[in-house]
TISETI-136783 format. One record per residue (C-alpha): residue in three letters; x, y, z. Coordinates in pm, 1 decimal. Example, Ala and Ser with C-alpha at 12.3 -4.5 7.8 and 13.67 -1.06 7.14 Angstrom:
// TISETI-136783
<pt><res>ala</res><xx>1230.0</xx><yy>-450.0</yy><zz>780.0</zz></pt>
<pt><res>ser</res><xx>1367.0</xx><yy>-106.0</yy><zz>714.0</zz></pt>
END
This chain:
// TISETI-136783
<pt><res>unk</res><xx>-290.8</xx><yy>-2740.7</yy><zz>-1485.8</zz></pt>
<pt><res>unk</res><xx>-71.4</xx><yy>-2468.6</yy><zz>-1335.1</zz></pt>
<pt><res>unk</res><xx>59.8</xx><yy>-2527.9</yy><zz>-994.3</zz></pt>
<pt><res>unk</res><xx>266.1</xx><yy>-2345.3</yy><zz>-722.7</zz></pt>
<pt><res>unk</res><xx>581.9</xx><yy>-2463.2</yy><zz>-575.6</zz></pt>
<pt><res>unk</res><xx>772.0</xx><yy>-2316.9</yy><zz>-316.7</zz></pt>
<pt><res>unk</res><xx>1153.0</xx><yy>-2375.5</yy><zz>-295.9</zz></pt>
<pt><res>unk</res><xx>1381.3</xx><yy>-2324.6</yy><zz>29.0</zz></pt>
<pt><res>unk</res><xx>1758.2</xx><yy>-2389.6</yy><zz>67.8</zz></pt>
<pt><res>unk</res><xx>1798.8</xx><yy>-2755.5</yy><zz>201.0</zz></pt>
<pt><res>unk</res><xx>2062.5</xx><yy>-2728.1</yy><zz>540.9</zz></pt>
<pt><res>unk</res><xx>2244.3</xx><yy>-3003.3</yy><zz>405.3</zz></pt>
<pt><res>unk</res><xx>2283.4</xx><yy>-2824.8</yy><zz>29.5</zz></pt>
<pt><res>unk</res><xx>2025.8</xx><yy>-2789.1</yy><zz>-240.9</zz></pt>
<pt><res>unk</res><xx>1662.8</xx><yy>-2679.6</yy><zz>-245.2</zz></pt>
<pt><res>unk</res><xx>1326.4</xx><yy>-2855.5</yy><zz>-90.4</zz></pt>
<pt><res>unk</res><xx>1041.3</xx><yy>-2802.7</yy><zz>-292.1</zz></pt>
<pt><res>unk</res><xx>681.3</xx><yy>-2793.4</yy><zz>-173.8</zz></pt>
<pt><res>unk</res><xx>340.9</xx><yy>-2759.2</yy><zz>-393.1</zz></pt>
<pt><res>unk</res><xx>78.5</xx><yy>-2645.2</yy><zz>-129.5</zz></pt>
<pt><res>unk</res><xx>-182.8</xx><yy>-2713.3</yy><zz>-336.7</zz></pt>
<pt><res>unk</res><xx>-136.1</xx><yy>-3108.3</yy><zz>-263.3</zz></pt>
<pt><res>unk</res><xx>142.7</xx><yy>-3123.4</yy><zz>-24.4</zz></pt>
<pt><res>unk</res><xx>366.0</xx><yy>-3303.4</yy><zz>-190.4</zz></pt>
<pt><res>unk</res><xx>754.9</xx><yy>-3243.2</yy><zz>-134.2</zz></pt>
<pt><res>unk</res><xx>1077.3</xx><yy>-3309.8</yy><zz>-240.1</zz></pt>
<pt><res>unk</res><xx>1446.8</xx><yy>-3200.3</yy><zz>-332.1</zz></pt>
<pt><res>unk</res><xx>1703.1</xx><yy>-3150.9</yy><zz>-554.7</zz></pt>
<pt><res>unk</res><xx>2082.9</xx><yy>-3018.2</yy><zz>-547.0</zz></pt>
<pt><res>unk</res><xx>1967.4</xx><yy>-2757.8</yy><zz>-803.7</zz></pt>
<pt><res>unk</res><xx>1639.0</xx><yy>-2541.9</yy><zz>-873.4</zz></pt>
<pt><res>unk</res><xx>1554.5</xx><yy>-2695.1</yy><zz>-1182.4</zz></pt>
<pt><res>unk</res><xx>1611.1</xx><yy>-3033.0</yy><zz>-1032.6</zz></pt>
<pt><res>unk</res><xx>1391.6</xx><yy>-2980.6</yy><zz>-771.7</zz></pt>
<pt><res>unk</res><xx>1122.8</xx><yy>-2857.9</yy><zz>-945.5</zz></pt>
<pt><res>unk</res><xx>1171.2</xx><yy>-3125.7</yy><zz>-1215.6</zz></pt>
<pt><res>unk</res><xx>1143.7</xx><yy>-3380.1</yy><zz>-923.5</zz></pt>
<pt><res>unk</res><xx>820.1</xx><yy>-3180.9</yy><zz>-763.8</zz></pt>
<pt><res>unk</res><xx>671.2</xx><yy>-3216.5</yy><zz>-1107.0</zz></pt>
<pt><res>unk</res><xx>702.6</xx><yy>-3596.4</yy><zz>-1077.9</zz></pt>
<pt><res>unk</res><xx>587.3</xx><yy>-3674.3</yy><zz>-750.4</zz></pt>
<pt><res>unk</res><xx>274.5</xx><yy>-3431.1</yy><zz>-794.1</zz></pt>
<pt><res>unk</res><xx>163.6</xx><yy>-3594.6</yy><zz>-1086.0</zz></pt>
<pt><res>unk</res><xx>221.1</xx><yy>-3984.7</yy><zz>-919.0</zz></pt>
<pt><res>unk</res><xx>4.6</xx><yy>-3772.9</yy><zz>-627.5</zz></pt>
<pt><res>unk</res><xx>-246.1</xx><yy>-3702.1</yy><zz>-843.6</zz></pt>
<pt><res>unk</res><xx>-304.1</xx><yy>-4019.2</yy><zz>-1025.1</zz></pt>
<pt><res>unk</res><xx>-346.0</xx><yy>-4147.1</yy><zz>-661.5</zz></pt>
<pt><res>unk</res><xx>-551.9</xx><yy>-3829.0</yy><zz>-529.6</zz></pt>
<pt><res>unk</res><xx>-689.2</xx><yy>-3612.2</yy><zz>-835.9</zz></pt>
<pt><res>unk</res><xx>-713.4</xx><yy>-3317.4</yy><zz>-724.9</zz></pt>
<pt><res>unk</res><xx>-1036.7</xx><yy>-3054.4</yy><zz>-764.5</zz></pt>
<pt><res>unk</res><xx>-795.1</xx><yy>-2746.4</yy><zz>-915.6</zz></pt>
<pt><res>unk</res><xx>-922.1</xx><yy>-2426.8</yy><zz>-729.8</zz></pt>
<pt><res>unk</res><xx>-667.7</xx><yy>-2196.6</yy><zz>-901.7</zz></pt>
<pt><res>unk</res><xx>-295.2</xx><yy>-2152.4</yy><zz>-763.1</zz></pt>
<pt><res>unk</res><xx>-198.6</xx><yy>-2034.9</yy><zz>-423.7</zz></pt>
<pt><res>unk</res><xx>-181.3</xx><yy>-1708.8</yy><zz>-291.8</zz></pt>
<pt><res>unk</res><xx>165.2</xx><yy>-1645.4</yy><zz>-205.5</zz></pt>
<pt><res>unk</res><xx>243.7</xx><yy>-1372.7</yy><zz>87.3</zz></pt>
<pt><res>unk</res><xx>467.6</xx><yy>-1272.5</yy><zz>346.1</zz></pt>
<pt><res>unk</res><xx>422.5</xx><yy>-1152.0</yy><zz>678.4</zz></pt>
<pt><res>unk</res><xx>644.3</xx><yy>-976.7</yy><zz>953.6</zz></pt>
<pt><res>unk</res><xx>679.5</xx><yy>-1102.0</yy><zz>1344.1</zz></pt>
<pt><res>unk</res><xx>895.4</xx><yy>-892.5</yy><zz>1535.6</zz></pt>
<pt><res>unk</res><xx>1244.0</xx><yy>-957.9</yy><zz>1615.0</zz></pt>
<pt><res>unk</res><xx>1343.1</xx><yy>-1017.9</yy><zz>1993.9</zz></pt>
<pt><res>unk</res><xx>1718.1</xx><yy>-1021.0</yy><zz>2055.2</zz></pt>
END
């Protein structure tokens, strides 16, 4: 099953990663880590919660406009 994960930098150092698919999220101090950890704690989510797989996310961006 292919899933998405989305990985920001974590204030304090490293990266937070989040699957959107089930909502599960974690971190690690590197981007392998934190997808290796992501990996783990979706599939402990999905023993708990299986999961009816839809396809992967749709991911976008969108503009709001600045005010200084």
């Amino acid at each position: 099953m292919e899933l998405s994960a989305v990985l920001t930098p974590a204030p304090e150092g490293g990266y937070i990663a989040y699957n959107p698919e089930t909502g599960t999220t974690t971190q690690g101090e590197t981007v392998e880590e934190a997808l290796s950890n992501l990996q783990e704690a979706t599939e402990l989510y999905l023993e708990e919660f299986p999961l009816s797989y839809r396809g992967p996310s749709l991911l976008t961006t969108f503009r709001i406009p600045n005010h200084a």
